[in-house]
C-alpha positions as CSV (number, residue, x, y, z in Angstrom):
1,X,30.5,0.9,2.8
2,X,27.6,3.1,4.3
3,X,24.2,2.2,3.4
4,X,23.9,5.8,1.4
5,X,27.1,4.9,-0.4
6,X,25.9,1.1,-1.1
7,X,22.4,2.4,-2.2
8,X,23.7,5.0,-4.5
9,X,26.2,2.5,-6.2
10,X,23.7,0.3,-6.7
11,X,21.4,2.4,-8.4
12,X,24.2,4.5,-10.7
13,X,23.5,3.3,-14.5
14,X,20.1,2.3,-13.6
15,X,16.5,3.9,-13.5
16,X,16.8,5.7,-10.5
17,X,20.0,7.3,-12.0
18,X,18.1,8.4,-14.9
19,X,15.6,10.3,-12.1
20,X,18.5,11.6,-10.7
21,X,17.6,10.5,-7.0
22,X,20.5,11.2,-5.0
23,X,20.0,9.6,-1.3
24,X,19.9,11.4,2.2
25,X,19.6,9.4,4.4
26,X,19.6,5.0,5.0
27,X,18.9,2.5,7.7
28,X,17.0,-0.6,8.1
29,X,14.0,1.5,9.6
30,X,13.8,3.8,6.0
31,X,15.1,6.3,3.5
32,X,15.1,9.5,2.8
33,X,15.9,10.9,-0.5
34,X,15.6,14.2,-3.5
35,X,15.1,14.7,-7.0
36,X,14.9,17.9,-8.6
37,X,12.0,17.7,-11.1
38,X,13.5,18.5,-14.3
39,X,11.8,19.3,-17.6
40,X,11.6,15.6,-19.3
41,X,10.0,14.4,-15.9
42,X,7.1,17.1,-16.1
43,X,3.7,16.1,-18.5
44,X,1.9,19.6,-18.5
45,X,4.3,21.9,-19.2
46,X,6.1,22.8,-15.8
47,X,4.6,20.2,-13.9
48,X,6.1,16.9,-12.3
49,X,4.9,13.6,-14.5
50,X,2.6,11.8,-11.6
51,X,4.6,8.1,-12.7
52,X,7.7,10.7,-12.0
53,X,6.5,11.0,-8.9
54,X,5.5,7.1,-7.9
55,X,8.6,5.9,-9.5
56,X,10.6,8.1,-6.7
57,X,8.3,6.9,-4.3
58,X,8.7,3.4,-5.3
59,X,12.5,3.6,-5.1
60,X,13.0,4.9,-2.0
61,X,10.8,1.7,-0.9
62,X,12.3,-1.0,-2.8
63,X,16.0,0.6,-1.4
64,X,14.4,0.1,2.1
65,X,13.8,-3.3,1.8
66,X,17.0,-4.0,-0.1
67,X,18.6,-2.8,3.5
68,X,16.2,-5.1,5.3
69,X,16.9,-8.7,2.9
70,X,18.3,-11.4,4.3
71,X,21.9,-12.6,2.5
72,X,20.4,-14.0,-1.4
73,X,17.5,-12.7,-1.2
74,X,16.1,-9.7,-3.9
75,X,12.3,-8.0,-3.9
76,X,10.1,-6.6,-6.3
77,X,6.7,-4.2,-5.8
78,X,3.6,-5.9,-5.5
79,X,0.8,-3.5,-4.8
80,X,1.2,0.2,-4.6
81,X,-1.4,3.0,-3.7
82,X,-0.6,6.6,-4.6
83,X,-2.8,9.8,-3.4
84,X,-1.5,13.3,-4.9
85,X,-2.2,16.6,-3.0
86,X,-0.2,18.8,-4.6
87,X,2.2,19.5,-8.1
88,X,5.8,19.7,-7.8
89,X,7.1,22.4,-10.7
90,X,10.3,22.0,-13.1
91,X,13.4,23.1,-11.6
92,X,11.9,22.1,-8.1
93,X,13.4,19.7,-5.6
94,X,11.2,17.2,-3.7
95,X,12.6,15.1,-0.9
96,X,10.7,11.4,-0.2
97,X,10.7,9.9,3.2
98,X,9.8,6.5,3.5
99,X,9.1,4.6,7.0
100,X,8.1,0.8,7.9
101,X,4.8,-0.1,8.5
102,X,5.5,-3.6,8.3
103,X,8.8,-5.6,8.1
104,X,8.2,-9.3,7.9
105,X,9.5,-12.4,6.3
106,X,7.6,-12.4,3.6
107,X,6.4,-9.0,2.5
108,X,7.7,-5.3,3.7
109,X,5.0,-2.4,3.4
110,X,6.4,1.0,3.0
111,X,5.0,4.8,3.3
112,X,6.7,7.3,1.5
113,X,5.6,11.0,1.9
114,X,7.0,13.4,-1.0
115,X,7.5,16.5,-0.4
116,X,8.2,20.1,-2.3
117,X,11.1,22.1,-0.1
118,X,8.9,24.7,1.3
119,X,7.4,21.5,2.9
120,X,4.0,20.7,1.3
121,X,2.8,17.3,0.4
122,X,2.9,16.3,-3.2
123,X,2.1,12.8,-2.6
124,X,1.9,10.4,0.1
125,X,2.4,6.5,-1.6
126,X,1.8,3.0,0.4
127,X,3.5,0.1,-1.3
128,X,3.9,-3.7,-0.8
129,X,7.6,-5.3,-1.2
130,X,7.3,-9.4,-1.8
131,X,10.9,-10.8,-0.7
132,X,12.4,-13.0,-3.1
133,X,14.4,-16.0,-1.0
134,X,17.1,-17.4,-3.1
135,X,17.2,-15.1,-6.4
136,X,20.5,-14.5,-7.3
């Protein structure tokens, strides 16, 4: 199975299904990703919920370092920075890319830069991955 394939299995059911992230793109060096902003994920009216946002952000990074773990081990978020530069409207698509800063033993840190489609940043999010030996 293809990373894309394994990361979308993974996630059907769960949280990011719910988003409705569908994934592009998967290696060990990042992911890239959409969601279309739909009503329920917006706060003002017409207007992408800024945890809507960071919680796409934060997916694509935890599925990168699921693609990086060693066999048995799992990760969660520990540290997160989001800066917002521009809204993202309902019925709008926005595509995440996220790229390695670091990839250690211990902790991977991720950038994901979110997108609208005609291309302008909506947010650009920096986030810290603890790995987890031995959780199963």
């Amino acid at each position: 199975m293809d990373a894309i394939a394994r990361l979308q299995r993974a996630t059907d059911g769960l949280f990011p299904s719910l988003l409705g992230i569908r994934f592009l793109e998967a290696s060990a060096e990042g992911v890239r990703a959409e969601m279309t902003v739909r009503d329920e994920l917006c706060t003002v009216p017409g207007i992408a919920h800024g945890g809507t946002i960071m919680a796409f952000a934060d997916t694509l990074g935890a599925a990168a370092t699921v693609l990086n773990l060693p066999p048995g081990a799992t990760t969660t978020t520990i540290e997160s920075k989001t800066n917002f530069f521009a809204p993202a409207t309902a019925g709008s698509r926005v595509i995440g890319e996220c790229t390695a800063l670091h990839r250690g033993r211990r902790t991977m840190v991720w950038q994901t830069r979110v997108t609208r489609e005609d291309g302008k940043l909506v947010a650009l999010v920096i986030q810290t991955q603890i790995v987890l030996e031995g959780q199963d």
